[in-house]
C-alpha positions in Angstrom: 205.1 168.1 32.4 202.5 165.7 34.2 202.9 164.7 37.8 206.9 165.5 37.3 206.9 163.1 34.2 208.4 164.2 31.3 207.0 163.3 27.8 209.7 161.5 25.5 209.7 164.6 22.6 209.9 167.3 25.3 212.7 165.1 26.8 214.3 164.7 23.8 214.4 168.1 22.7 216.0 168.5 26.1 218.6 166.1 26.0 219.8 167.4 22.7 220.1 170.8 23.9 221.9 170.2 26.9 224.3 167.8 25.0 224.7 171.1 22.3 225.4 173.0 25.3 228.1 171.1 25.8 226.3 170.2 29.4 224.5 166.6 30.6 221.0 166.9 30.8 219.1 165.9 34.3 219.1 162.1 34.9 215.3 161.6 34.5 215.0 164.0 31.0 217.7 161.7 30.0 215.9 158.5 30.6 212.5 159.6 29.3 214.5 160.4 25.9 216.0 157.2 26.0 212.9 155.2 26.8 211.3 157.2 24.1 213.8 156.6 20.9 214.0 152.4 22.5 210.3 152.4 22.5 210.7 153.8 18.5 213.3 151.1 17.9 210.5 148.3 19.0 207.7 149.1 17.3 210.3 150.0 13.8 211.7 146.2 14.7 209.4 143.9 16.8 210.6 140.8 17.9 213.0 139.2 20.7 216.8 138.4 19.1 218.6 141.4 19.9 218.5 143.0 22.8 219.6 146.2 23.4 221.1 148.0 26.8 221.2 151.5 27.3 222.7 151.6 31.4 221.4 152.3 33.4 218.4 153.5 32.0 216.4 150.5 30.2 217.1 147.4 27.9 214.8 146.5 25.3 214.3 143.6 22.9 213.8 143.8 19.2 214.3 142.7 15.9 212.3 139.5 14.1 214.3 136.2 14.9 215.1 133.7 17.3 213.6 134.3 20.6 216.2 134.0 23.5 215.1 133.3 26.9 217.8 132.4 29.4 221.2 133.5 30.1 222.8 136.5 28.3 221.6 136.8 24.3 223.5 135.8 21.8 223.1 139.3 19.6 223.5 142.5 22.0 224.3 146.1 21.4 225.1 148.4 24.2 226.0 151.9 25.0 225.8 155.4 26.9 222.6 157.2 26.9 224.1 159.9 24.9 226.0 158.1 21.8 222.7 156.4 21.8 220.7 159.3 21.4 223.0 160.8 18.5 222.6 156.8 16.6 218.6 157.0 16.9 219.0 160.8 15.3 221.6 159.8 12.8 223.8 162.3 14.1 226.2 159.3 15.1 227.8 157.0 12.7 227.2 153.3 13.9 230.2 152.3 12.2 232.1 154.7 13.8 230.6 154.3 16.9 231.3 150.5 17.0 234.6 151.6 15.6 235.7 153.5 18.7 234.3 151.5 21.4 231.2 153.8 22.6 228.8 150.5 21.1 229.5 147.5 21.8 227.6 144.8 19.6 228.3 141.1 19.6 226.5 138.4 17.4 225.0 138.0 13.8 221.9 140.6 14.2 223.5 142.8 16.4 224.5 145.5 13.7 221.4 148.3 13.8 222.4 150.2 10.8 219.7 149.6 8.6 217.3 150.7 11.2 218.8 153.8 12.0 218.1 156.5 12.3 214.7 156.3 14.5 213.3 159.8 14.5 214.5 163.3 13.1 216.5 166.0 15.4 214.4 167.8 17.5 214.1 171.5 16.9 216.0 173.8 19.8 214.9 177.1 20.3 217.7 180.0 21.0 215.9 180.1 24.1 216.1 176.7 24.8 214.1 174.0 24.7 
């Protein structure tokens, strides 16, 4: 760690273990891993027509399109920090996410499932992370 940041790996690596654990991981290791697999989503699908809200961590925009500017965009997707996590791993079904209410997605772009998943599970050690 650096100054009591935590890098977005480490943090994921964390996340997942505590959610194998069966146990939530601290509030800032669970930001930092979200921030890291949104900042993976952006740079895998620039742009400014979807935007999508992980509360209360961050909300990013993404995906080539129409830009929005005011009032509340026409293509969204948002969810919990931890269903999140398990789409950008593929661990989580988006369809059966959407399915079940944990994402909520409204408009023409808003359906991430050709972008998914954003990165590979993180290794865990026995000893944890």
């Amino acid at each position: 760690m650096n100054g009591g940041s935590i890098e977005g790996q480490d943090a994921l690596a964390q996340a997942v273990s505590a959610y194998g654990s069966g146990e939530a991981p601290g509030r800032k290791v669970e930001k930092a891993a979200v921030k890291y697999l949104l900042s993976l989503l952006t740079k895998k699908a620039p742009g400014k027509s979807v935007e999508v809200r992980i509360p209360p961590y961050a909300a990013v925009q993404c995906v080539e399109g129409t830009r929005h500017t005011r009032g509340t965009p026409p293509n969204v997707v948002e969810t919990d920090a931890r269903t999140f996590v398990g789409l950008a791993l593929g661990t989580t079904a988006w369809a059966e996410a959407v399915a079940d209410g944990r994402v909520h997605a409204t408009g023409t772009r808003a359906d991430l499932t050709a972008l998914l998943p954003l990165a590979e599970r993180p290794p865990i050690s026995p000893d944890g992370p």
